[in-house]
N, C-alpha and C positions, 0 to 999 in steps of 0.2 A: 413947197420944197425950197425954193428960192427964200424964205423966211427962216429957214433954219442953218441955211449956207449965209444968209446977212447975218444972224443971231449966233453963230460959232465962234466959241472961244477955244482958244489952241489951249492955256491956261488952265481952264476951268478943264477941259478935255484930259488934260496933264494928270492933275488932282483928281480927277475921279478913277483914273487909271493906276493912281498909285494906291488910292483906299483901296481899288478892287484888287488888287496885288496886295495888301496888307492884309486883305479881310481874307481871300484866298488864303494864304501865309496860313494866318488865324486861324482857321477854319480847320485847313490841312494836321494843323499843330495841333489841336484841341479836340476837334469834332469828329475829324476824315479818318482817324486811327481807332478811337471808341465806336463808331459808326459801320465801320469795314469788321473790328474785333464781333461786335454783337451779331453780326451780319452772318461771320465766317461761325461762329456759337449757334446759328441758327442755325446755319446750312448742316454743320456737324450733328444737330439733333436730330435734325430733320431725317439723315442720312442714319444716324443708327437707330431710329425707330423703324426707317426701311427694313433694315438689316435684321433690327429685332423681328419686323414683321414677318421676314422671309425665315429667320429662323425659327420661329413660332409655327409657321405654315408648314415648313417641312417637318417640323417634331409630329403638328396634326397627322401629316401623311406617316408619318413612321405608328403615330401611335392605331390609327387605324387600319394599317399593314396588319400590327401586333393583336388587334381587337381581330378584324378577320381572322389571324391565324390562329386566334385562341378560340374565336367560334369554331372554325371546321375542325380543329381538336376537338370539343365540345361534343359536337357531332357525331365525330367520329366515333368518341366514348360513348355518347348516347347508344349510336347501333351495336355499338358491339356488347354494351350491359343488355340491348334491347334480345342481342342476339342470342346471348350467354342463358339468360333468360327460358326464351322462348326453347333453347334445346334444353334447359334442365327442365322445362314443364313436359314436353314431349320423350323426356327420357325418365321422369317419373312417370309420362300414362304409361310408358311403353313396359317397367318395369310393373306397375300393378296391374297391365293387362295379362303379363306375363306370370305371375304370383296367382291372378284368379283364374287363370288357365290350370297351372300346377294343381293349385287346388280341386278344381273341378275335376281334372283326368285323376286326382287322388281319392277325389269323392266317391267317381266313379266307381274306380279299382276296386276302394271300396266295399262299393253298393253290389258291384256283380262277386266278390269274394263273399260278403254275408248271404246274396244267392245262391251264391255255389252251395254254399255252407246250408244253407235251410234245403237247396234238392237233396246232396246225400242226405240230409237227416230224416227229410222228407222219404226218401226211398228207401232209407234203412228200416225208419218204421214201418212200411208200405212193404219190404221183403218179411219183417219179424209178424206184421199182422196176417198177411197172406201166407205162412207156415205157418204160423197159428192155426191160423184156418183149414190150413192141409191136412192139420195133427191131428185136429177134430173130427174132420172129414174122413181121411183113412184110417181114424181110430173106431168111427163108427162103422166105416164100412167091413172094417176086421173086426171088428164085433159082433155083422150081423153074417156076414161070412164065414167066422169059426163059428156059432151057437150051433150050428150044423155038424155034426160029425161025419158023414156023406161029405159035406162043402170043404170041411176041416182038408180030407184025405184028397180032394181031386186040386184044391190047392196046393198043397206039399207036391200030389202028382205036376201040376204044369209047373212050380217053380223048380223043380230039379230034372223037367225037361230042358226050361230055359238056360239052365245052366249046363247043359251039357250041349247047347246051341253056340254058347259066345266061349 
C-alpha cells in the first residue's frame, strides 16, 4: 500500500476523473437513454404479453363456462328427445294394445252373434223336423184309429166329452 501512496499522482488522478465524467456525460447522452428506451420496450412487451396471457386465460374460462353450458343443454335435449320418445313408443303399444282389444271383444261379439244365429236356426229346424215328425206320427195314429168305425165313434165320443170339461 505504501507503493501506491509513494506512486500517487494528484494529476494523473485529476485527468482520469475528468475522462470518467466525460465518458459518463457520453454514455449518459448516447447509450443510457437508447439503453433505458429498449429496456422500458421490453418491460412494455413483456407486460402486455402478461396481460394478453391473462386475457386469453380468462376468454379460456369463459369459453368453457359456454362449452359446459352448451353440453348440459345438450343433455338436457338429449333426455327430453329420449323422453318424448320413449312416451310415443309406449303410447303406440298402448294404442295397439287397445285397437287388438277392440278388435278381439268385436271378434267376439261376433263369433257369439253367428252362434246365436246358427242355435235359433239350429232349433228352428229342430221345432220344423220334430212337427214333422208329429204330423206323421198323429197322421198315422188317425189313420189307424179312424180305419175303425167302433174307434172312429168313441173318439168323436171322448173328444166332445173333453170339450165339454175345459
Amino acid at each position: 500500500m505504501e507503493t501506491l501512496l509513494n506512486d500517487f499522482s494528484v494529476g494523473l488522478f485529476v485527468m482520469q476523473a475528468i475522462i470518467l465524467i466525460i465518458l459518463i456525460v457520453l454514455m449518459r447522452k448516447f447509450a443510457w437513454k437508447p439503453i433505458l428506451d429498449a429496456l422500458q420496450t421490453r418491460e412494455d412487451g413483456i407486460q402486455n404479453a402478461l396481460d394478453s396471457a391473462e386475457n386469453a386465460k380468462l376468454e379460456m374460462q369463459n369459453l368453457q363456462a359456454d362449452n359446459q353450458k352448451l353440453l348440459t343443454e345438450a343433455r338436457a335435449e338429449r333426455e327430453a328427445m329420449l323422453k318424448e320418445a320413449r312416451d310415443l313408443k309406449n303410447k303406440m303399444i298402448d294404442d295397439a294394445k287397445a285397437e287388438a282389444q277392440a278388435q278381439a271383444n268385436n271378434m267376439i261379439v261376433q263369433a257369439q252373434a253367428a252362434i246365436e244365429s246358427e242355435k235359433k236356426s239350429a232349433m228352428a229346424e229342430l221345432k220344423n223336423h220334430v212337427a214333422g215328425l208329429s204330423l206323421e206320427i198323429a197322421e198315422k195314429v188317425v189313420r189307424q184309429e179312424l180305419s175303425n168305425k167302433d174307434k172312429q165313434l168313441e173318439l168323436v165320443e171322448s173328444m166332445l166329452n173333453d170339450a165339454k170339461l175345459n
